[in-house]
ROKOLTI-235143 format. One record per atom (N, C-alpha, C): x, y, z; residue number from 1; atom name. Coordinates in nm, 4 decimals. Example, Ala and Ser with C-alpha at 12.3 -4.5 7.8 and 13.67 -1.06 7.14 Angstrom:
BEGIN
+----------+----------+----------+-----+------+
|        x |        y |        z |  nr | atom |
+----------+----------+----------+-----+------+
|   1.3190 |  -0.5690 |   0.7800 |   1 |    N |
|   1.2300 |  -0.4500 |   0.7800 |   1 |   CA |
|   1.3200 |  -0.3300 |   0.7800 |   1 |    C |
|   1.2850 |  -0.2250 |   0.7080 |   2 |    N |
|   1.3670 |  -0.1060 |   0.7140 |   2 |   CA |
|   1.2900 |   0.0030 |   0.7870 |   2 |    C |
+----------+----------+----------+-----+------+
//
This chain:
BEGIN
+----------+----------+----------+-----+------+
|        x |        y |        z |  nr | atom |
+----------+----------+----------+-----+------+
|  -1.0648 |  -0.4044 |  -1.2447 |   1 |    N |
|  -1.1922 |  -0.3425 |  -1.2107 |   1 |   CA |
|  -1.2961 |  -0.4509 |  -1.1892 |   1 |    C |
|  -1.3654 |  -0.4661 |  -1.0725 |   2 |    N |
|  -1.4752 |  -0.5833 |  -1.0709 |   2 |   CA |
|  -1.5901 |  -0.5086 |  -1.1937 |   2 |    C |
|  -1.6472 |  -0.6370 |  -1.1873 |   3 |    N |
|  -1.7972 |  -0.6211 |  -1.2351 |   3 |   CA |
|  -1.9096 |  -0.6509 |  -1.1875 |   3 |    C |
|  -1.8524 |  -0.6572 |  -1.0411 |   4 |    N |
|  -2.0110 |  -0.6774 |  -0.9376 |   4 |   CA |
|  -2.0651 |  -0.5432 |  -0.9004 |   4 |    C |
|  -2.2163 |  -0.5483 |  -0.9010 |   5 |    N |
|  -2.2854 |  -0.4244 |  -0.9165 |   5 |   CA |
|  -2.2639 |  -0.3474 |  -0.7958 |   5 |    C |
|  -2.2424 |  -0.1990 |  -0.8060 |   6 |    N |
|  -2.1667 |  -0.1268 |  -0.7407 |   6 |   CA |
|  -2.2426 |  -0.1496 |  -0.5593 |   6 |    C |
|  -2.3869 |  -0.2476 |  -0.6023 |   7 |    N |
|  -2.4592 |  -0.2441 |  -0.4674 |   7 |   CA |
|  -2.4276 |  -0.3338 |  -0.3726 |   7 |    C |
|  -2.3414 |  -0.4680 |  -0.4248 |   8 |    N |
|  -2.3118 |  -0.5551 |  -0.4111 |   8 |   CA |
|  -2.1457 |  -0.5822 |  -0.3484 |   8 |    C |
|  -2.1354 |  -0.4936 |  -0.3669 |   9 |    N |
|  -1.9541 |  -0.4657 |  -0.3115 |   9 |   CA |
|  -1.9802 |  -0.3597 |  -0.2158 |   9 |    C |
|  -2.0639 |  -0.3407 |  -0.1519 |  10 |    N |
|  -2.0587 |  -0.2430 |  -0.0249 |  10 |   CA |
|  -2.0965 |  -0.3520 |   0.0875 |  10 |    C |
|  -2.0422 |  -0.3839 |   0.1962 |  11 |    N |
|  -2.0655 |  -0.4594 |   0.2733 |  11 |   CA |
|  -2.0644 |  -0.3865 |   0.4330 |  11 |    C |
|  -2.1670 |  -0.4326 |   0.4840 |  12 |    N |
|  -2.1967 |  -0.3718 |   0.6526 |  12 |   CA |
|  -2.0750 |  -0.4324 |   0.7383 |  12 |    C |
|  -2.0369 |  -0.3762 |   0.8400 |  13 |    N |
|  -1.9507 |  -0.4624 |   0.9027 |  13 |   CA |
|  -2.0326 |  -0.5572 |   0.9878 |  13 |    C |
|  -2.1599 |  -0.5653 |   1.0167 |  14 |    N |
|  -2.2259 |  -0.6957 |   1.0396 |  14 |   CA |
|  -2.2227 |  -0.7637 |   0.9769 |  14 |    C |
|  -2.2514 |  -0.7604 |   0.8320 |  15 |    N |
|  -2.2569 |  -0.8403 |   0.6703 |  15 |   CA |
|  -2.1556 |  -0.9152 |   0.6666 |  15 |    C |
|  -2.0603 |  -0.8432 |   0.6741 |  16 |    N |
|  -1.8467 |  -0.8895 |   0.6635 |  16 |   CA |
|  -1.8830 |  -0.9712 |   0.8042 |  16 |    C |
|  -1.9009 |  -0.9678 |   0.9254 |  17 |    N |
|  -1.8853 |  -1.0366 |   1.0522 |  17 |   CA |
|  -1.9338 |  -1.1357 |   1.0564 |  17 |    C |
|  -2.0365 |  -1.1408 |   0.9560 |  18 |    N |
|  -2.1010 |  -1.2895 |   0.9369 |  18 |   CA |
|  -2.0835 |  -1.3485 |   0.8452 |  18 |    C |
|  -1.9803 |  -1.3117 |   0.7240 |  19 |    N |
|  -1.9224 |  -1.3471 |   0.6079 |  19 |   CA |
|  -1.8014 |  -1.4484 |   0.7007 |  19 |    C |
|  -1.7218 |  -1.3839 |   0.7579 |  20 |    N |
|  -1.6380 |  -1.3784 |   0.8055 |  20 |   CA |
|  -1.6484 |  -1.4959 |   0.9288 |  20 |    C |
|  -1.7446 |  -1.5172 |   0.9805 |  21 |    N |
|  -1.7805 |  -1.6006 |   1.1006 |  21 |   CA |
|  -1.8146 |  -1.7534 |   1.0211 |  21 |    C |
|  -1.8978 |  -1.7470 |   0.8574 |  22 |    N |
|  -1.9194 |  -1.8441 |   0.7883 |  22 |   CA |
|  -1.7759 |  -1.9450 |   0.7429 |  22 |    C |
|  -1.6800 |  -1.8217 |   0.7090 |  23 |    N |
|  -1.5270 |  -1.8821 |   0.6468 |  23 |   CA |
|  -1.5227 |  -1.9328 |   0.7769 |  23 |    C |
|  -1.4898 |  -1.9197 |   0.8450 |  24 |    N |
|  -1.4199 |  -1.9521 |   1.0160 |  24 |   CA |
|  -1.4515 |  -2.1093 |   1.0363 |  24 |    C |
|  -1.6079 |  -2.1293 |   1.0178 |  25 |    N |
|  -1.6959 |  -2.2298 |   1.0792 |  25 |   CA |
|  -1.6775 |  -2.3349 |   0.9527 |  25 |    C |
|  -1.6481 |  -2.3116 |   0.8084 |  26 |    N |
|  -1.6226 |  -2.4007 |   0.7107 |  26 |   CA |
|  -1.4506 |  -2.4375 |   0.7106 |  26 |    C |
|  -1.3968 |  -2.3775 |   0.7589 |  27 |    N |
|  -1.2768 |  -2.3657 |   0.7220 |  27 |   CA |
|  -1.2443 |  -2.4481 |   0.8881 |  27 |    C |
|  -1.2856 |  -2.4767 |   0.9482 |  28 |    N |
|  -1.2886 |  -2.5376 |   1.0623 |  28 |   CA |
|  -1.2832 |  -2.6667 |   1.0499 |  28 |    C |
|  -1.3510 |  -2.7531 |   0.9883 |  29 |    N |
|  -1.3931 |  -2.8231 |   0.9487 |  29 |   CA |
|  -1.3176 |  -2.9519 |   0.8333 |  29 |    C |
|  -1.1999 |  -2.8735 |   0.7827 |  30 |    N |
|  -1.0659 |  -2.8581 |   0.6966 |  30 |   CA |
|  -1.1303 |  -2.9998 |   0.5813 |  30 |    C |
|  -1.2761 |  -2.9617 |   0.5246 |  31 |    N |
|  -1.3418 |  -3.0427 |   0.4430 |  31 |   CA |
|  -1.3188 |  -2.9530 |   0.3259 |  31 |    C |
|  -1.2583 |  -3.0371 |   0.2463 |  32 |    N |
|  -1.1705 |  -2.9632 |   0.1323 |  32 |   CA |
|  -1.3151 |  -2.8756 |   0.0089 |  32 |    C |
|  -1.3892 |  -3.0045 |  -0.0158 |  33 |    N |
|  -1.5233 |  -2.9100 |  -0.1001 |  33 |   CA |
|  -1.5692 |  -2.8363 |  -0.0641 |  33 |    C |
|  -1.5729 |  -2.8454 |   0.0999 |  34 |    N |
|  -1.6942 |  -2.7378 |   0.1484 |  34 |   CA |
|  -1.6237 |  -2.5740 |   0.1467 |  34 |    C |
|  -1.4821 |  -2.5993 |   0.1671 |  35 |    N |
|  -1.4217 |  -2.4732 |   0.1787 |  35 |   CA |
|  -1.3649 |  -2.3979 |   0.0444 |  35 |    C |
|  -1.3355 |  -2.4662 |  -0.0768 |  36 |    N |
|  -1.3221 |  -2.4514 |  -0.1745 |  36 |   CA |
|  -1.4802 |  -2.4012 |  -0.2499 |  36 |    C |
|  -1.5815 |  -2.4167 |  -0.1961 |  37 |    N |
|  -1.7309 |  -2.3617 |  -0.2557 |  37 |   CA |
|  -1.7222 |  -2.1988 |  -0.2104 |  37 |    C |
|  -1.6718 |  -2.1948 |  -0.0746 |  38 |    N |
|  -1.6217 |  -2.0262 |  -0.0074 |  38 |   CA |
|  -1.6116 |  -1.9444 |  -0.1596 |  38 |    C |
|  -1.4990 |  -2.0088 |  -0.2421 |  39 |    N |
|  -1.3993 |  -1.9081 |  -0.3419 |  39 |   CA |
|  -1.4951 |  -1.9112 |  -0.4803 |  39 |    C |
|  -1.4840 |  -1.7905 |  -0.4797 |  40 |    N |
|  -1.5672 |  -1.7772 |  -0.6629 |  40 |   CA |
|  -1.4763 |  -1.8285 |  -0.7785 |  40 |    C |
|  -1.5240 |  -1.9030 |  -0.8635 |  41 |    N |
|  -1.4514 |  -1.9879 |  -0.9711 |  41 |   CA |
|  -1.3081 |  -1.9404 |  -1.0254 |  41 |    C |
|  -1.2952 |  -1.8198 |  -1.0125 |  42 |    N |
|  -1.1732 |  -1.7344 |  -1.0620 |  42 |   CA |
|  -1.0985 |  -1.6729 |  -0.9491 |  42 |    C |
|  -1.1275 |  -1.7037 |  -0.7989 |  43 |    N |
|  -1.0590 |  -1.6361 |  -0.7210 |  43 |   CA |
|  -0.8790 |  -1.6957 |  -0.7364 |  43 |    C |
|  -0.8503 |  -1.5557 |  -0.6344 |  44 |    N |
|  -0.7257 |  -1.5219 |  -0.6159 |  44 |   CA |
|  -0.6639 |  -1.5868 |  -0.4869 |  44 |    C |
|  -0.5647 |  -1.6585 |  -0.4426 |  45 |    N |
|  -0.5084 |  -1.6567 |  -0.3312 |  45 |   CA |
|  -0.3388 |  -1.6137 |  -0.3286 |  45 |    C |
|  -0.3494 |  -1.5438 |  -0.2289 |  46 |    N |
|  -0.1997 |  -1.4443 |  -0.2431 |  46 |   CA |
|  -0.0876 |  -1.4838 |  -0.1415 |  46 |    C |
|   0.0103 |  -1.5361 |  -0.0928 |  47 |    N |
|   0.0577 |  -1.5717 |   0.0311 |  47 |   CA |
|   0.2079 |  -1.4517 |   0.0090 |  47 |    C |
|   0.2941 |  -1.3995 |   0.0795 |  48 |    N |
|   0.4535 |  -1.3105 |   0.0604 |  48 |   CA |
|   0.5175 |  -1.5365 |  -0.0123 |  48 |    C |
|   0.6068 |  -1.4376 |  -0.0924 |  49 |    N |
|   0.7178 |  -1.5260 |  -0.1864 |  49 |   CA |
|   0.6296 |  -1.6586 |  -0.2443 |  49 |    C |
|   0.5337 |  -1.6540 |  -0.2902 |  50 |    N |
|   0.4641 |  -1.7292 |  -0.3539 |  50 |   CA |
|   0.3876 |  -1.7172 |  -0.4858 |  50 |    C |
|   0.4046 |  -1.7342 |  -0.5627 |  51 |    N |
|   0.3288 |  -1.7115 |  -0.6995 |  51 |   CA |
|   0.1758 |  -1.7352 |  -0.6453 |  51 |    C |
|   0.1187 |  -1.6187 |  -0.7239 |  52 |    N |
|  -0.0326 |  -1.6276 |  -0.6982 |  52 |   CA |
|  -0.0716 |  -1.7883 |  -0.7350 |  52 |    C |
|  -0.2255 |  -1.8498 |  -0.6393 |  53 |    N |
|  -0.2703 |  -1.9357 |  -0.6955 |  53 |   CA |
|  -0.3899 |  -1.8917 |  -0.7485 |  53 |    C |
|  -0.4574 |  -1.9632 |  -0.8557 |  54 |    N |
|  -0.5609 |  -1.8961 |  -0.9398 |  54 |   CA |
|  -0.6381 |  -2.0179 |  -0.9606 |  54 |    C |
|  -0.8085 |  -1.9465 |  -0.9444 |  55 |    N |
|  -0.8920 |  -2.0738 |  -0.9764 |  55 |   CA |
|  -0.9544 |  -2.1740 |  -0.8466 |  55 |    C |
|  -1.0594 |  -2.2234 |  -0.8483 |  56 |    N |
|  -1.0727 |  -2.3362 |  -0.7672 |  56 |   CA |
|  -0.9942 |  -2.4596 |  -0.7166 |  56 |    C |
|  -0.9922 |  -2.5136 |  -0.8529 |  57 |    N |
|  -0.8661 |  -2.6547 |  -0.8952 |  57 |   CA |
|  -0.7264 |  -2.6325 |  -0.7799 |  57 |    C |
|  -0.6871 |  -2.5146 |  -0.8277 |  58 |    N |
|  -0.5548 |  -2.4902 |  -0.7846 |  58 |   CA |
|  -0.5416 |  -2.4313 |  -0.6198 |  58 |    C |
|  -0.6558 |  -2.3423 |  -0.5588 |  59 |    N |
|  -0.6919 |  -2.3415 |  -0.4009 |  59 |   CA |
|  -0.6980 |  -2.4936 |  -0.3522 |  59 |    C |
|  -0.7775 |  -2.5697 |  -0.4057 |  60 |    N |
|  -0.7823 |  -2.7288 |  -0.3817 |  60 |   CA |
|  -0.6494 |  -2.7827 |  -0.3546 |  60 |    C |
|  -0.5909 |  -2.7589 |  -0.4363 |  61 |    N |
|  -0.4667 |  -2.8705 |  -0.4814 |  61 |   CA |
|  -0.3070 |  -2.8043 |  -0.3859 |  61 |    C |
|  -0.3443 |  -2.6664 |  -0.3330 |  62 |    N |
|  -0.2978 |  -2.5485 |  -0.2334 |  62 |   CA |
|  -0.2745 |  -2.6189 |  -0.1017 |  62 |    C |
|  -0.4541 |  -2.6597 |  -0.0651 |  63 |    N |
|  -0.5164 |  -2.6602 |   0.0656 |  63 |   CA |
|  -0.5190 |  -2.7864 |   0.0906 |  63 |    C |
|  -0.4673 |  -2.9123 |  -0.0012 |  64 |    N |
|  -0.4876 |  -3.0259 |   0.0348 |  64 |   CA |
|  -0.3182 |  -3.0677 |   0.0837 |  64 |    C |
|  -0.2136 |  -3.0158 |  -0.0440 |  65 |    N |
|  -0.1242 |  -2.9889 |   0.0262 |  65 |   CA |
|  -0.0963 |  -2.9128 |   0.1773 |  65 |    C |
|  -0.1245 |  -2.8352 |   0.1746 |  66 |    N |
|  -0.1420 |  -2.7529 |   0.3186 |  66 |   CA |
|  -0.1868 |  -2.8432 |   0.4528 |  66 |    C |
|  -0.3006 |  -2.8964 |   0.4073 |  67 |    N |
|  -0.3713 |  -2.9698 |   0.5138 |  67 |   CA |
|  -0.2966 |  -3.1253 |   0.5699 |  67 |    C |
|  -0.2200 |  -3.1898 |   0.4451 |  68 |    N |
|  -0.1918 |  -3.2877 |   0.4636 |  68 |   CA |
|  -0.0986 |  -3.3223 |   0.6135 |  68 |    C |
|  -0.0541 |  -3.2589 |   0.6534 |  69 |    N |
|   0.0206 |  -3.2676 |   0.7797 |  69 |   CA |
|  -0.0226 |  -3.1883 |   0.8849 |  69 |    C |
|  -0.1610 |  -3.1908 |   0.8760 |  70 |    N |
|  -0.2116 |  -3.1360 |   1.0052 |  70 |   CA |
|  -0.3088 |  -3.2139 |   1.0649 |  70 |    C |
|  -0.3272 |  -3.2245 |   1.1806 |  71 |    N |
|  -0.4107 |  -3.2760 |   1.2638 |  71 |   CA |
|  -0.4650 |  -3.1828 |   1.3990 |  71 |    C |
|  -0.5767 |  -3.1949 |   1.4891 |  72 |    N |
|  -0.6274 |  -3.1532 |   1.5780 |  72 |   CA |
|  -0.5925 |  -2.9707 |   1.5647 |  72 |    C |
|  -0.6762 |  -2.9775 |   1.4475 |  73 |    N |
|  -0.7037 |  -2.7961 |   1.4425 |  73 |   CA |
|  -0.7722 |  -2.7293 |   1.4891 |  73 |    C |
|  -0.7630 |  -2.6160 |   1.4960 |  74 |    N |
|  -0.8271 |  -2.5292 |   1.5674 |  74 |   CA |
|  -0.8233 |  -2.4046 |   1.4964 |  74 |    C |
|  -0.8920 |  -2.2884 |   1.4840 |  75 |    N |
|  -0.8829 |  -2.1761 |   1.4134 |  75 |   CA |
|  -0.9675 |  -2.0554 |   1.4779 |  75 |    C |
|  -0.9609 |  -1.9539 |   1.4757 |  76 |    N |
|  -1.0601 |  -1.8426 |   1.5256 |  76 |   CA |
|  -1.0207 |  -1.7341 |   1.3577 |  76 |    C |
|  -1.1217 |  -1.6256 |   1.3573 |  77 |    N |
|  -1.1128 |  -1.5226 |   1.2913 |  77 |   CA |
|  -1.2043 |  -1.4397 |   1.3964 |  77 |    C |
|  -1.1488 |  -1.3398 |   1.3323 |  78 |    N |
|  -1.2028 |  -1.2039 |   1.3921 |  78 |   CA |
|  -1.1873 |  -1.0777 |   1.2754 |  78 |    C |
|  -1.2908 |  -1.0164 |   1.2663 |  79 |    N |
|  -1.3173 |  -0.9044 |   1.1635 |  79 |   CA |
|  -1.2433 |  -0.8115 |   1.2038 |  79 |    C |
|  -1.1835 |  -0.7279 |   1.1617 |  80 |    N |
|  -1.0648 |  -0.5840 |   1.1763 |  80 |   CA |
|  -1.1562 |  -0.4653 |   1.1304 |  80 |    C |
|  -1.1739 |  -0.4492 |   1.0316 |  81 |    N |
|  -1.2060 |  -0.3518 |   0.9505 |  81 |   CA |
|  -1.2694 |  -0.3726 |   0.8328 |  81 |    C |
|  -1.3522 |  -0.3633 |   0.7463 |  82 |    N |
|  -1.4516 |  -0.3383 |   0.6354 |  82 |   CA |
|  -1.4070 |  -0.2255 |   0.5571 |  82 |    C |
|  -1.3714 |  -0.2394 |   0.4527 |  83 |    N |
|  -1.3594 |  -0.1549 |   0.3154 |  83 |   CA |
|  -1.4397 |  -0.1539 |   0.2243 |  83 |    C |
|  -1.5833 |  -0.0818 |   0.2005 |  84 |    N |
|  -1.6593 |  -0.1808 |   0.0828 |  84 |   CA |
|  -1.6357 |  -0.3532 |   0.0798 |  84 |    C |
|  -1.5708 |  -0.4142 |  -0.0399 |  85 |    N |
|  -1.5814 |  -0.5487 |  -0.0349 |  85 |   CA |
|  -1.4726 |  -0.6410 |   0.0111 |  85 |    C |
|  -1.3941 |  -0.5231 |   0.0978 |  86 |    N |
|  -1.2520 |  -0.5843 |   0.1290 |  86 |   CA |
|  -1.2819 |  -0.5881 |   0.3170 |  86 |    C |
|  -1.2619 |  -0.7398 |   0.3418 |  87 |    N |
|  -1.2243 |  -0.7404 |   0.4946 |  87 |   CA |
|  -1.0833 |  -0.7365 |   0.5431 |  87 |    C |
|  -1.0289 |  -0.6741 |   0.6587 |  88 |    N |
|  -0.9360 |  -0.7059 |   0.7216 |  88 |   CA |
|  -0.9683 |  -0.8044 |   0.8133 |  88 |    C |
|  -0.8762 |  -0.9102 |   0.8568 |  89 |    N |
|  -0.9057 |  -0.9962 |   0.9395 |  89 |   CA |
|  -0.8122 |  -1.0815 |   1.0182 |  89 |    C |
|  -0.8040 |  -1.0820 |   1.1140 |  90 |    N |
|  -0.7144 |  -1.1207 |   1.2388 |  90 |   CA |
|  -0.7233 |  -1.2914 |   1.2332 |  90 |    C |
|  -0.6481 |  -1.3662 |   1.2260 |  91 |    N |
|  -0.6624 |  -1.5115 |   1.2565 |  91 |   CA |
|  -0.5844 |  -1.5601 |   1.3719 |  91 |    C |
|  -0.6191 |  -1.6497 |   1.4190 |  92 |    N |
|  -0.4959 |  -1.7294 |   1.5315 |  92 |   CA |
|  -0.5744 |  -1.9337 |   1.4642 |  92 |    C |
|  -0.4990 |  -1.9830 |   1.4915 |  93 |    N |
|  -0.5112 |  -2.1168 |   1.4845 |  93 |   CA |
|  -0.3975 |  -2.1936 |   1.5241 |  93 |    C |
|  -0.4627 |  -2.3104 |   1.5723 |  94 |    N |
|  -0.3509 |  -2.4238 |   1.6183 |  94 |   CA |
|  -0.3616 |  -2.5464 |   1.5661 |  94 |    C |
|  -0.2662 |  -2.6270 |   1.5582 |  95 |    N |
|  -0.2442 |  -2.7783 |   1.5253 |  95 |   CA |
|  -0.1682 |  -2.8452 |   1.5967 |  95 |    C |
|  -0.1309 |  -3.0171 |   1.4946 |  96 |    N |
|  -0.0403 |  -3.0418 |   1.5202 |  96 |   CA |
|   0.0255 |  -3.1568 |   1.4501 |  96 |    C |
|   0.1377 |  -3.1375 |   1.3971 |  97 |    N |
|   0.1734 |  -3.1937 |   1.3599 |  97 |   CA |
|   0.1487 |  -3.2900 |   1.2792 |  97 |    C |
|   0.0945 |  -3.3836 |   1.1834 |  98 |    N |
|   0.0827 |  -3.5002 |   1.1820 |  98 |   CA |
|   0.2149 |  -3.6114 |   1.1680 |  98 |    C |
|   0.3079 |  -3.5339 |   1.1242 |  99 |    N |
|   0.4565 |  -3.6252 |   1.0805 |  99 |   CA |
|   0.5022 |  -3.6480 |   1.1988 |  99 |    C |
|   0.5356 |  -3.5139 |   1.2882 | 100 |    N |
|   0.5589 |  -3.5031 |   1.4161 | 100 |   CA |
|   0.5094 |  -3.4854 |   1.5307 | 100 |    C |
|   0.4211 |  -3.4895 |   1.5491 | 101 |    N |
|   0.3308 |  -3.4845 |   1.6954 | 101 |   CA |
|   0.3469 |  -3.3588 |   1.7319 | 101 |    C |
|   0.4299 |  -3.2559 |   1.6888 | 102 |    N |
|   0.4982 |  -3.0874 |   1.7383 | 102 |   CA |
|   0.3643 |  -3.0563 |   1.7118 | 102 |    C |
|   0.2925 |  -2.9613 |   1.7983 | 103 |    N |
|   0.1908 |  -2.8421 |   1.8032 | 103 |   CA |
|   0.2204 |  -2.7515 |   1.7719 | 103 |    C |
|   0.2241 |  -2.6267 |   1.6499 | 104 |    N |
|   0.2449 |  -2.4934 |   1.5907 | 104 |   CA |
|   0.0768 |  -2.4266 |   1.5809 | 104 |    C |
|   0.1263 |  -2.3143 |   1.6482 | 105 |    N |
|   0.0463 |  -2.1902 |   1.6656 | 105 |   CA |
|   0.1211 |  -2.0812 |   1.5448 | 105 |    C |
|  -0.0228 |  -1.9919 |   1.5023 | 106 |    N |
|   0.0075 |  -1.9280 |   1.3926 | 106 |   CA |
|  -0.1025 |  -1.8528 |   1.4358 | 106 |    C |
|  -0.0338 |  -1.6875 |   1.3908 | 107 |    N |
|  -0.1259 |  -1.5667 |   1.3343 | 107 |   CA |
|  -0.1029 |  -1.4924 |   1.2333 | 107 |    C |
|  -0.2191 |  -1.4533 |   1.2102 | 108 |    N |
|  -0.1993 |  -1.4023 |   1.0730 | 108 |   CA |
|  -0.2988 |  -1.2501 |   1.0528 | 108 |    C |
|  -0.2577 |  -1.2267 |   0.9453 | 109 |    N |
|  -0.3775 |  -1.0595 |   0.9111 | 109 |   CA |
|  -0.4201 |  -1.1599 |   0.7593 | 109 |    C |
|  -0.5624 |  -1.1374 |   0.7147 | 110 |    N |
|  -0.5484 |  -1.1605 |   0.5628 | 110 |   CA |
|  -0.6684 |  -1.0081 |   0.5462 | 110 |    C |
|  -0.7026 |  -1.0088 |   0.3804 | 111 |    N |
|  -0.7794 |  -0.9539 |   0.3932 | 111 |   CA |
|  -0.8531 |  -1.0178 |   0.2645 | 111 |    C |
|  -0.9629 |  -1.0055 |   0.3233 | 112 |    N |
|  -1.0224 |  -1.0811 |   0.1904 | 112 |   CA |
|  -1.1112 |  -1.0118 |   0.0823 | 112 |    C |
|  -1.1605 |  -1.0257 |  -0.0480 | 113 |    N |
|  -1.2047 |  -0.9965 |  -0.1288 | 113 |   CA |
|  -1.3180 |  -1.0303 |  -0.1533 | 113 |    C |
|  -1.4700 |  -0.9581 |  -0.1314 | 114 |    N |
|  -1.5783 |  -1.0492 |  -0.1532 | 114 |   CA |
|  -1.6659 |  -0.9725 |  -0.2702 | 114 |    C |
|  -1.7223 |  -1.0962 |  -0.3426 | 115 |    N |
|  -1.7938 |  -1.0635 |  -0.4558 | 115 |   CA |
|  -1.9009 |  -1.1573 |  -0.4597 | 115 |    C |
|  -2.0227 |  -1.1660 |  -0.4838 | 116 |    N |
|  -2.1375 |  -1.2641 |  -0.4836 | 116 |   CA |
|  -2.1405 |  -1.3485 |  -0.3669 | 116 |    C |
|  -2.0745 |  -1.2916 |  -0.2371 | 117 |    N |
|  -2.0805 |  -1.3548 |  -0.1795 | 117 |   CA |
|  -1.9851 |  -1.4823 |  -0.1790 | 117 |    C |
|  -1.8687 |  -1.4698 |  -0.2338 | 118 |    N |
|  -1.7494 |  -1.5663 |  -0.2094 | 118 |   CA |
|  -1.6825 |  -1.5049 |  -0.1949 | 118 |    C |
|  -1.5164 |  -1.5320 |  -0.1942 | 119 |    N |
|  -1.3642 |  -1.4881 |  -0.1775 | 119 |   CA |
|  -1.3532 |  -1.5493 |  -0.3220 | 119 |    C |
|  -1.3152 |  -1.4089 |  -0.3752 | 120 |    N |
|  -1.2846 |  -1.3260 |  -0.4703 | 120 |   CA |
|  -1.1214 |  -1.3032 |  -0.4393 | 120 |    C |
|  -1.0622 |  -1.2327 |  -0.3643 | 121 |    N |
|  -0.9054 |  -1.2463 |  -0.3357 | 121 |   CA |
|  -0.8672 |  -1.2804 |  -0.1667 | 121 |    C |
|  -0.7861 |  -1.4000 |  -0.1507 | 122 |    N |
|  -0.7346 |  -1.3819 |  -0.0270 | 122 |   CA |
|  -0.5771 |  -1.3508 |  -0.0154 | 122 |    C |
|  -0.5346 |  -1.2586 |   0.0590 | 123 |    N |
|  -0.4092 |  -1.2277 |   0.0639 | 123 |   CA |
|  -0.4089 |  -1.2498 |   0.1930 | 123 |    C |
|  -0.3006 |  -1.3373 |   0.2476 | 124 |    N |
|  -0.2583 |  -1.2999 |   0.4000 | 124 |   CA |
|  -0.1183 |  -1.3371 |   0.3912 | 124 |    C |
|  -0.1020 |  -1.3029 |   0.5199 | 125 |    N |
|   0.0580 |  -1.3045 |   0.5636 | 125 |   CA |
|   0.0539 |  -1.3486 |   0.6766 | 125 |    C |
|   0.1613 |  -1.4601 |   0.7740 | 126 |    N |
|   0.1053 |  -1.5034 |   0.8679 | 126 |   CA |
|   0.2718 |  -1.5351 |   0.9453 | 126 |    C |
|   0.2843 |  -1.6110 |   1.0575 | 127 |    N |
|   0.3565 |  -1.6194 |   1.1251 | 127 |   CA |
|   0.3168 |  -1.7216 |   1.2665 | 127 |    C |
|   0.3992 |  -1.8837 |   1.1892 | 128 |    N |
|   0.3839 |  -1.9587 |   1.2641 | 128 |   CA |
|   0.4862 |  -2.0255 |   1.3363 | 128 |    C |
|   0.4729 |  -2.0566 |   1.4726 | 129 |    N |
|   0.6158 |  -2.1140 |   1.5286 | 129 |   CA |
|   0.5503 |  -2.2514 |   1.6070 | 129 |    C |
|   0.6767 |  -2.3430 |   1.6188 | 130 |    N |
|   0.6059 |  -2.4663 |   1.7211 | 130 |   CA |
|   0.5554 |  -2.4326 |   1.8651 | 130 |    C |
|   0.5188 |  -2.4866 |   1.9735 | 131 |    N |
|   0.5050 |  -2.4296 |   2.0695 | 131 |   CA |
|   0.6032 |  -2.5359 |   2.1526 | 131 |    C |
|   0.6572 |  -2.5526 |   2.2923 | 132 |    N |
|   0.6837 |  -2.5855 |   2.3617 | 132 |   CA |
|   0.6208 |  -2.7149 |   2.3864 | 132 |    C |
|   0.6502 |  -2.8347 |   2.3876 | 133 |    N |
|   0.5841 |  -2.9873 |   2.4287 | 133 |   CA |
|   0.5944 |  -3.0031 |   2.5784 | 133 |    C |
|   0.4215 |  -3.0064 |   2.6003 | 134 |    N |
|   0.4214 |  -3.0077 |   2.7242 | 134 |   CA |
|   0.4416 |  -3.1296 |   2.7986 | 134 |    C |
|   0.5472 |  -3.1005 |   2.9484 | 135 |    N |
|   0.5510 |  -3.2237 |   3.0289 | 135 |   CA |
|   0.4311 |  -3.3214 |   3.0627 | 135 |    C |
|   0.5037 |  -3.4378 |   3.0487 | 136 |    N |
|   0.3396 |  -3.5384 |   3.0915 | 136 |   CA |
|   0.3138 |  -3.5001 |   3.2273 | 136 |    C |
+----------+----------+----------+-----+------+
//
């Protein structure tokens, strides 16, 4: 059961679109503090066959792993749907490689959890493949 005031967990889908447009534009950026300030001290991150991660420390220590083999990113979000404090949300993003020079494209649904204005829970599920290396 949260304990954010019942006024505070109702969100506009403008509210969420610009919640949502803020993650996008920090998370762009793949600056590990700035995107780790997003998550409230106790948030949740959820991925399929993964033990929850819990906490700041541990999103950090997630996302730095995560990040370490990526280069020339790219990301979009797009808002789905608004539930009170729950967004649905569409992602696409690209990279590439850093070990291998391979470019992988990925989409995903997450939905996120907002409370005071952070992510409170992120759950997504996603689906990434390499792309084709283009001829010189």
């Amino acid at each position: 059961m949260s304990t954010v005031p019942a006024a505070e967990r109702v969100l506009s889908f403008g509210e969420a679109e610009r919640f949502v447009k803020r993650v996008e534009a920090v998370f762009r950026t793949m600056e590990l503090e700035s995107i780790v300030e997003l998550f409230a001290s106790s948030a949740v991150v959820r991925f399929p066959f993964a033990a929850p991660i819990a906490g700041r420390a541990a999103i950090e220590a997630f996302l730095r792993a995560r990040y370490a083999d990526i280069s020339d990113y790219s990301l979009s979000k797009e808002l789905v749907a608004v539930h009170g404090c729950r967004l649905a949300v569409k992602l696409r993003a690209q990279w590439r490689s850093a070990a291998t020079g391979a470019r992988v494209e990925s989409i995903a649904m997450e939905v996120l959890t907002v409370e005071r204005s952070r992510i409170a829970e992120w759950e997504a599920v996603s689906v990434s493949q390499p792309r084709p290396v283009e001829a010189p």
